[in-house]
C-alpha positions as CSV (number, residue, x, y, z in Angstrom):
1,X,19.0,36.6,12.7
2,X,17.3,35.5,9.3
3,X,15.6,38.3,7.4
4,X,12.0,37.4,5.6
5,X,13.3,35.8,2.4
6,X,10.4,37.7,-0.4
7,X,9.4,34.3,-1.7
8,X,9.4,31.0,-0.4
9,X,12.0,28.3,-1.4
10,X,8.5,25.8,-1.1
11,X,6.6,27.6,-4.0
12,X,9.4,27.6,-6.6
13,X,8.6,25.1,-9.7
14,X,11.3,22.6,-11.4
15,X,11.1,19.4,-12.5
16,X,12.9,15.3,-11.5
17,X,15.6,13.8,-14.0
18,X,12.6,12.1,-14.8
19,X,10.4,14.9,-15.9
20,X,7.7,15.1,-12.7
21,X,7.1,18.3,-10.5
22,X,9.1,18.2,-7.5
23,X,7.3,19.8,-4.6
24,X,9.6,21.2,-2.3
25,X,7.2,22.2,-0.1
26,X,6.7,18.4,1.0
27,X,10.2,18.7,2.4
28,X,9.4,21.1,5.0
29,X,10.7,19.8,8.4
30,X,13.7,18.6,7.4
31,X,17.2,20.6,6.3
32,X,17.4,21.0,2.1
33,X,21.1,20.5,0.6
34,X,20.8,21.4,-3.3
35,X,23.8,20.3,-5.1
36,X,24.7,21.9,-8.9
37,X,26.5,18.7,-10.2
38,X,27.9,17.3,-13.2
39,X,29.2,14.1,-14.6
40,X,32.2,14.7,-15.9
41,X,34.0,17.1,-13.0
42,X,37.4,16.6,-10.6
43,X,34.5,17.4,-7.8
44,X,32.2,14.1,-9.1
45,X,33.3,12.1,-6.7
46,X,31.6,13.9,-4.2
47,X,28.4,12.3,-5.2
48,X,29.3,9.2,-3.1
49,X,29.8,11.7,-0.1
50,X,26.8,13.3,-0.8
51,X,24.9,9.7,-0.8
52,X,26.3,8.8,2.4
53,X,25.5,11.9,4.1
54,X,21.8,11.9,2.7
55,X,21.9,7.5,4.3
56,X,23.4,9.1,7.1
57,X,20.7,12.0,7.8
58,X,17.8,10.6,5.9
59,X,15.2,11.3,9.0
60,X,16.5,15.0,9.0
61,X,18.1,15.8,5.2
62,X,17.1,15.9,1.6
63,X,19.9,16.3,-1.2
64,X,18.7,17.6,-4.1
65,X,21.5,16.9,-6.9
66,X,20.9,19.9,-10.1
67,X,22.6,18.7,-13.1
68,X,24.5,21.9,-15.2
69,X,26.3,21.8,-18.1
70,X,27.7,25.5,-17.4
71,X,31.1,25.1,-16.2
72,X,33.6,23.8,-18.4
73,X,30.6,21.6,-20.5
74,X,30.7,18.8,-17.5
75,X,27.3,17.3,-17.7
76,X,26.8,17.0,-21.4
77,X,24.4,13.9,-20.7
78,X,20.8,13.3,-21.7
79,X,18.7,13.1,-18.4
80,X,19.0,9.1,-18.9
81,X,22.7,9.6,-19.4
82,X,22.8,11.2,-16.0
83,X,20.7,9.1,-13.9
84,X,22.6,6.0,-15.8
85,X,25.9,7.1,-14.5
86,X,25.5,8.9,-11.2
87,X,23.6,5.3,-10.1
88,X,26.2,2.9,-12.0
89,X,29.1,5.2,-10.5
90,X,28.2,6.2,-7.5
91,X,25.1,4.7,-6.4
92,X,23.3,7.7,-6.2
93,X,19.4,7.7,-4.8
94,X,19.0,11.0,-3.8
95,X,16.5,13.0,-5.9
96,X,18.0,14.6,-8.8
97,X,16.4,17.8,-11.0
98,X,15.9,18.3,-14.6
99,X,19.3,20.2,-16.2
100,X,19.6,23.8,-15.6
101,X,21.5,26.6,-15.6
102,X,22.7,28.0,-12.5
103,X,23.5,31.8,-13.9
104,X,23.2,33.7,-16.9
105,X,20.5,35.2,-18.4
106,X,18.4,32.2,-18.1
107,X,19.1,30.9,-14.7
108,X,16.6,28.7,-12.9
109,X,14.1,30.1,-10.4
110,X,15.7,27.9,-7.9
111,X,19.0,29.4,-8.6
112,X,17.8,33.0,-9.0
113,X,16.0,32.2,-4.9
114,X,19.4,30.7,-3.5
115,X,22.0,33.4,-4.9
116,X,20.0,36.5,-4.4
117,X,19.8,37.8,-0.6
118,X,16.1,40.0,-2.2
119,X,14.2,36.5,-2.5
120,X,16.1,34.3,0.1
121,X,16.6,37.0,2.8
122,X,20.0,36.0,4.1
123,X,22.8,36.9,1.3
124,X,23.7,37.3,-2.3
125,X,26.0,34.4,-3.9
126,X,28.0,33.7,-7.2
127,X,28.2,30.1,-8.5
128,X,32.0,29.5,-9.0
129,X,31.8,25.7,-10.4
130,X,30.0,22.6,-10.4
131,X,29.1,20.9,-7.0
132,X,28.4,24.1,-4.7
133,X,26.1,23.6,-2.9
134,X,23.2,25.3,-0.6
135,X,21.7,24.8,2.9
136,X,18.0,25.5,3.5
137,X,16.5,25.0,6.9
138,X,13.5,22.9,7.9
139,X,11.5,26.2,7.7
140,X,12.5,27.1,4.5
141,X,14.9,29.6,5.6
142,X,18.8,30.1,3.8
143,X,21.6,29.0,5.9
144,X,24.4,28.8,4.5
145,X,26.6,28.3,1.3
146,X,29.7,26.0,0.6
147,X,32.1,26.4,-2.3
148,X,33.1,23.3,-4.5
149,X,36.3,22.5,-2.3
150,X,33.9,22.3,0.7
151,X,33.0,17.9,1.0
152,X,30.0,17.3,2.0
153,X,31.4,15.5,4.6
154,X,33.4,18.7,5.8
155,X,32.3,19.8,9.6
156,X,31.9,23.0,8.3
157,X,28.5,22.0,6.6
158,X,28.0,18.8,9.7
159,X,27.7,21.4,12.1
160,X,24.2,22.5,10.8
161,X,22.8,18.5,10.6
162,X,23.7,17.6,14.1
């Protein structure tokens, strides 16, 4: 059973690669995967897993890639620089965020809602490294959490889209 998370996912504020709001609230209905990622990591190739499962799922998913330069100083790029690279690379179309950080004394809302079981109601997590990534349900609702080594393509995290 899912306890009332104190704050909805849907009202949190952060911005595209781009620099325009992203309303998450216009994703209810559908399953959220939000991705930390980062350019220069041994976990980057997951972001042509991550684009098939989001062609895969598109009716019922939306990946949300978060750009971090926190671990090991792997996404160094300037929002260009990212977007460049992650669609040369790996033909990336899913929605990516602004740069952030993911802990610390100046973690992102987003971050501070997905790792701490008071505002999501479910559990309390520690960002290990780049490409963890989070599952939020079509109502808004934490699911579930996979480390780096997890592929998006793991049935571990398939079990929740099917």
């Amino acid at each position: 059973m899912i306890a009332t998370a104190t704050q909805s996912v849907y009202n949190i504020k952060i911005d595209s690669l781009q620099g325009d709001p992203i309303d998450l609230g216009r994703f209810k209905g559908k399953k959220i995967l939000i991705v930390n990622v980062a350019s220069k990591c041994g976990f980057t190739s997951q972001y042509r897993d991550l684009q098939a499962l989001q062609d895969k799922y598109i009716e019922s998913l939306v990946i949300i890639g978060v750009p971090c330069n926190q671990f090991g100083e792997q996404e160094l790029g300037s929002a260009s620089d990212i977007q460049e690279f992650c669609k040369v690379n790996y033909g990336v179309s899913f929605l990516m965020t602004e740069k952030i950080n993911v802990k610390g004394a100046h973690k992102h809302p987003l971050y501070t809602w997905l790792t701490e079981k008071s505002l999501n109601g479910k559990q309390t997590t520690t960002i290990k490294w780049n490409f963890q990534k989070y599952l939020i349900d079509e109502n808004g609702n934490f699911l579930d959490y996979f480390y780096s080594i997890t592929n998006p393509s793991s049935s571990r995290l398939l079990k929740y889209l099917k």
